[in-house]
C-alpha positions in Angstrom: 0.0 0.0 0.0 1.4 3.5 -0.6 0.6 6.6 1.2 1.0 10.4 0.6 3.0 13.0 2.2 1.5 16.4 1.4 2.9 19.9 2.4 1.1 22.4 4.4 1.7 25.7 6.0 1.6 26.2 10.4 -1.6 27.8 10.4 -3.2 25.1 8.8 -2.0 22.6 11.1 -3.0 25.4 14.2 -6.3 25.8 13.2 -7.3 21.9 12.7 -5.4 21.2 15.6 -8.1 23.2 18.1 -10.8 21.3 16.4 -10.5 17.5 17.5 -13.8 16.7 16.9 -13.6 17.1 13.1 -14.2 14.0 10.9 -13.3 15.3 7.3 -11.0 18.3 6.1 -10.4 19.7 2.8 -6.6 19.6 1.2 -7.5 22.4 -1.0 -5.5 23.9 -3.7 -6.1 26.7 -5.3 -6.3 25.4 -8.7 -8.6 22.9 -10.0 -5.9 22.0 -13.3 -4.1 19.5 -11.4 -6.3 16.3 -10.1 -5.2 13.9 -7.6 -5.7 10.5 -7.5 -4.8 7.8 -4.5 -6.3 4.6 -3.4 -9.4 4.8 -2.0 -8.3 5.4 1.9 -4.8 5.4 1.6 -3.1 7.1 4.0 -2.4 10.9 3.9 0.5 12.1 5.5 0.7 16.3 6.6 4.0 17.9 6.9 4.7 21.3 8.0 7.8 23.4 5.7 10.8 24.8 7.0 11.5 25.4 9.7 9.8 22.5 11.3 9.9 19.9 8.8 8.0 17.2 10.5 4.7 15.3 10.1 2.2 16.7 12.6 -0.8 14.1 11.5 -2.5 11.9 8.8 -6.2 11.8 7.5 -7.5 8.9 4.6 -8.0 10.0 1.5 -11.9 10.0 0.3 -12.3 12.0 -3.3 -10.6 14.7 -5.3 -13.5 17.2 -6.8 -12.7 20.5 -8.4 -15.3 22.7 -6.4 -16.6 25.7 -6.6 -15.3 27.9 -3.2 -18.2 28.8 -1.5 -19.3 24.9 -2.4 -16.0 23.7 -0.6 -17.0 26.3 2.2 -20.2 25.2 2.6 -19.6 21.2 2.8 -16.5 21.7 5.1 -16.6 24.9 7.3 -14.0 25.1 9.5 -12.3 21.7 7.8 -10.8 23.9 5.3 -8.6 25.1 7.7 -9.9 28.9 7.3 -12.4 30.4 9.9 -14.7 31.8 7.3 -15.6 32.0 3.2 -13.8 35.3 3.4 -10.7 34.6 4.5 -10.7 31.2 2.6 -11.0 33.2 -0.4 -8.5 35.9 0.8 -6.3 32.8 1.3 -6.7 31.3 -2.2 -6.1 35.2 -4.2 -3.1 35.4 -1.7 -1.7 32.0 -3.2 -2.8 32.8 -7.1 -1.0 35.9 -6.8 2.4 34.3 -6.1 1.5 31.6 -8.1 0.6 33.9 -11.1 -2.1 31.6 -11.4 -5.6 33.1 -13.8 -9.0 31.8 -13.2 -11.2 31.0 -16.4 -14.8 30.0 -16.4 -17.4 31.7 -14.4 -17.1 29.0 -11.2 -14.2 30.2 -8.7 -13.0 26.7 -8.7 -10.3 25.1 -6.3 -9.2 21.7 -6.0 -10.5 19.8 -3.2 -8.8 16.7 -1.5 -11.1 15.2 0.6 -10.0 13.6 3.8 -11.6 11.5 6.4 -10.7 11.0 10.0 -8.2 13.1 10.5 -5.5 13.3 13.4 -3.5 16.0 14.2 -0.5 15.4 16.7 0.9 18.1 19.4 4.2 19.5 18.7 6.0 17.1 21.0 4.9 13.7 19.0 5.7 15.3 15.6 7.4 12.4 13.9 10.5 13.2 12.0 10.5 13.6 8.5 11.5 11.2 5.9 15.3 10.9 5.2 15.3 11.3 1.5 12.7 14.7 1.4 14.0 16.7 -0.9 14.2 20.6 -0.5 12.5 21.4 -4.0 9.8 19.0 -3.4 6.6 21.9 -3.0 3.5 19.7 -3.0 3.3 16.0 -2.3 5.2 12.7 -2.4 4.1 8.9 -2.6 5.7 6.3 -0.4 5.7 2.6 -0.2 4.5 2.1 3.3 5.7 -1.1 3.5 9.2 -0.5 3.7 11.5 1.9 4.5 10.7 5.2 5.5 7.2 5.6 4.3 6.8 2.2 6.7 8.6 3.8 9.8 6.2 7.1 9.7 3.2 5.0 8.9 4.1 2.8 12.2 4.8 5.7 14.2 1.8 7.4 12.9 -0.2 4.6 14.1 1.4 4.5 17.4 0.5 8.1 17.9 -3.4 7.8 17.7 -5.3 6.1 20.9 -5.5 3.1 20.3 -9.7 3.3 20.6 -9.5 5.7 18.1 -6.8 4.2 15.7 -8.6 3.8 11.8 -6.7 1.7 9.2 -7.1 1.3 5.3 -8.5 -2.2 4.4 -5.3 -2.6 2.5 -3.3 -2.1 5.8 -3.9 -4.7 7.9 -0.1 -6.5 7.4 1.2 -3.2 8.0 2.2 -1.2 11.3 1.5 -3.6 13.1 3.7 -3.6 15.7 4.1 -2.8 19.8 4.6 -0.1 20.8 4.9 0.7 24.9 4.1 4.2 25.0 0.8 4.2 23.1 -0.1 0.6 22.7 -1.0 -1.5 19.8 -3.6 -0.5 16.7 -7.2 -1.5 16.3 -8.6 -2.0 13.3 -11.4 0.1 11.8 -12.3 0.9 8.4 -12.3 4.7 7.3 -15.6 5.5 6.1 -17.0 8.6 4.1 -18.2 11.5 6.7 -21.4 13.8 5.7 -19.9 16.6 3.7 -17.5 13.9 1.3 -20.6 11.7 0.9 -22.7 14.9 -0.6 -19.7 15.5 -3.0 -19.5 12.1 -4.0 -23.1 12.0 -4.6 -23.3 15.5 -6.4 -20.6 14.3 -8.8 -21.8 10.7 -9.0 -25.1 12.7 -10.5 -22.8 14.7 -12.7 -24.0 17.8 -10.6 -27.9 17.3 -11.5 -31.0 16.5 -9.9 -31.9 12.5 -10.2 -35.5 13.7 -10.6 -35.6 16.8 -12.8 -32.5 17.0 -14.8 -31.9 20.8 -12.7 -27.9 21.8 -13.1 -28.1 24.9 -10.3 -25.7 23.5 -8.2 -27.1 25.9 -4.9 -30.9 24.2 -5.7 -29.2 20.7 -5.3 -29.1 18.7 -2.2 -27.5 15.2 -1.6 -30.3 13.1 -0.3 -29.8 9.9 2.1 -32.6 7.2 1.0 -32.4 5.6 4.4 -31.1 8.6 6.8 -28.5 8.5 8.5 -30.2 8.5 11.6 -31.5 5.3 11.3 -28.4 3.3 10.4 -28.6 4.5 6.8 -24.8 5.1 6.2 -22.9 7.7 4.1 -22.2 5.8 1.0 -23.2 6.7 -3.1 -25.2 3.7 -3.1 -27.5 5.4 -0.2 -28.0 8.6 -1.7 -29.9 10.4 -4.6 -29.0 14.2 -5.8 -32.2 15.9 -5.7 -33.7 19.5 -6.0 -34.2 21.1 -2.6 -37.9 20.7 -2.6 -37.9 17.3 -3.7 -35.3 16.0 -0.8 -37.6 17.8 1.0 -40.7 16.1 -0.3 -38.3 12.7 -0.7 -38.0 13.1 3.4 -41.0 13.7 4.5 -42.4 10.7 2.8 -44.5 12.8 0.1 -42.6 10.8 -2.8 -40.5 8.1 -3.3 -38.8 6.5 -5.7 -39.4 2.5 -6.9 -37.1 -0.3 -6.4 -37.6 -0.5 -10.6 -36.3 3.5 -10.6 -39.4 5.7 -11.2 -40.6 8.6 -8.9 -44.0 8.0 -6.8 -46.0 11.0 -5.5 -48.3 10.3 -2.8 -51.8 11.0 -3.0 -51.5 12.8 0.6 -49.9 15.4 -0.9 -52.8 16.8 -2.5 -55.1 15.2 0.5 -52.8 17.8 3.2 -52.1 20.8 1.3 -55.0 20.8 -1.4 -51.9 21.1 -3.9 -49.2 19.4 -5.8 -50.1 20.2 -9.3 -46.2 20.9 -10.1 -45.1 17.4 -8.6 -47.7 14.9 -9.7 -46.9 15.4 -13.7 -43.6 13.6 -12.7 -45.7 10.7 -10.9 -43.9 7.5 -12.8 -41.0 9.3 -14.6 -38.2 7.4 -14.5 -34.8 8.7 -12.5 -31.4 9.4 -13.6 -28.9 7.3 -12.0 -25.2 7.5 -12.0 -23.2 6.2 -15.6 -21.1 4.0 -12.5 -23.5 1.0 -12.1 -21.7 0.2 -9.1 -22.7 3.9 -7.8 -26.5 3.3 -8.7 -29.5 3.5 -5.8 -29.5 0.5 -3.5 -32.7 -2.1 -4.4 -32.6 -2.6 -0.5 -32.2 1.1 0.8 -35.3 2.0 -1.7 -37.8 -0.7 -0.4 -36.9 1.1 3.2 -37.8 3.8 2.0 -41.2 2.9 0.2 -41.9 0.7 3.3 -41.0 2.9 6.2 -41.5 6.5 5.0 -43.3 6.7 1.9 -47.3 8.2 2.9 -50.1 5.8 1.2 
């Protein structure tokens, strides 16, 4: 398995640091030309520049999205590692203008890494650097965590979380495995997608448009859980349906639904409450969009839930 070693800047890192109870960040750059790509949950290493040049945490890797700002903002909050849109932005211009960097389009788009369960160390268990970091190196670096020393920071990475809290990639479990006496030996849990990288992955599963309606306005769209989170549904593309805001709304209060074979149902209690719903029940039977991944399509078993246990009859 390889992991990632990514550069940040100290405010960053003291920022996050004060927030322990965050569950996803955003690695944003402040171009959207250059995608990343890891596997899914690989380790992703955080090391501060000169002159500290140490790692001071880790987080798994969940998505890359090119994002509109406020979009980013909006998902993450605080995760980004700025205290508000406004100096997020600030931030970003601040970069571009060293950077030289031109935005085109009408979108002020960033890139957006997308990390889950992060940890953030305190400046006496920064862990070393790796040996062979090389001064010109300005964004990120892969490393074989197997061996060597992407192995020995990987190890001492793990060592470093409690061990109740400790989360490692599926693809990890023959590696970092061993003792250690100050912090005790890893558990084993899966990294999962949090709430704001399972409404990215859902909005971009869609291809940024509502499942229902075909609508493209990004701030009209909502990333919808078929069985909610609250009871048991979990964060995952398979669970979720990118819908207009009045249909998630409709969608959750059991006022429509959508088949096991794909087609939207509107309840004859809408018009039976509110002595409306002329604009909804035209799209009574249409069939949905679903995702060109088949693999990302609505779960069979999620939707009966959801015709059994909320749908109104």
């Amino acid at each position: 398995m390889n992991g990632t070693i990514a550069i940040t800047d100290y405010g960053w890192y003291e920022l996050l640091l004060a927030h322990p109870e965050l569950q996803e960040v955003n690695f944003w750059t402040p171009s959207p030309r250059r995608s990343f790509n890891a596997e899914p949950f690989s380790p992703f290493f955080f090391k501060l520049k000169a002159p500290h040049r140490a790692i001071y945490g880790f987080a798994f890797f969940a998505q890359w999205s090119a994002l509109p700002d406020w979009l980013a903002w909006e998902t993450f909050r605080i995760g980004n590692g700025c205290r508000s849109l406004q100096e997020m932005r600030d931030r970003i211009q601040e970069i571009r203008a060293r950077i030289r960097f031109e935005t085109t389009g009408s979108l002020n788009e960033i890139g957006c890494i997308q990390l889950v369960q992060p940890t953030f160390f305190k400046p006496d268990e920064w862990i070393e650097q790796p040996n062979d970091w090389h001064v010109r190196i300005v964004t990120y670096k892969r490393y074989d965590l197997s061996s060597g020393e992407g192995s020995r920071i990987w190890q001492e990475c793990l060592a470093r979380r409690p061990l109740t809290e400790t989360a490692i990639s599926a693809n990890s479990r023959d590696v970092g495995q061993g003792d250690n006496p100050r912090y005790g030996r890893p558990q084993v849990i899966l990294p999962r997608l949090g709430q704001g990288t399972f409404r990215i992955a859902v909005t971009e599963a869609y291809e940024r448009a509502c499942a229902v309606t075909g609508e493209h306005s990004l701030p009209a769209l909502d990333a919808a859980h078929i069985k909610p989170f609250a009871s048991d549904g979990p964060h995952d593309v398979t669970n979720g349906l990118l819908l207009r805001a009045d249909i998630h709304r409709l969608f959750d209060s059991g006022y429509v639904t959508i088949t096991p074979n794909l087609q939207l149902e509107v309840s004859s209690r809408l018009r039976e409450d509110y002595q409306n719903g002329r604009s909804y029940y035209p799209l009574h039977g249409s069939p949905i969009r679903i995702p060109v991944l088949s693999h990302l399509s609505p779960s069979q078993e999620f939707l009966r839930w959801h015709n059994e246990n909320k749908f109104l009859r």
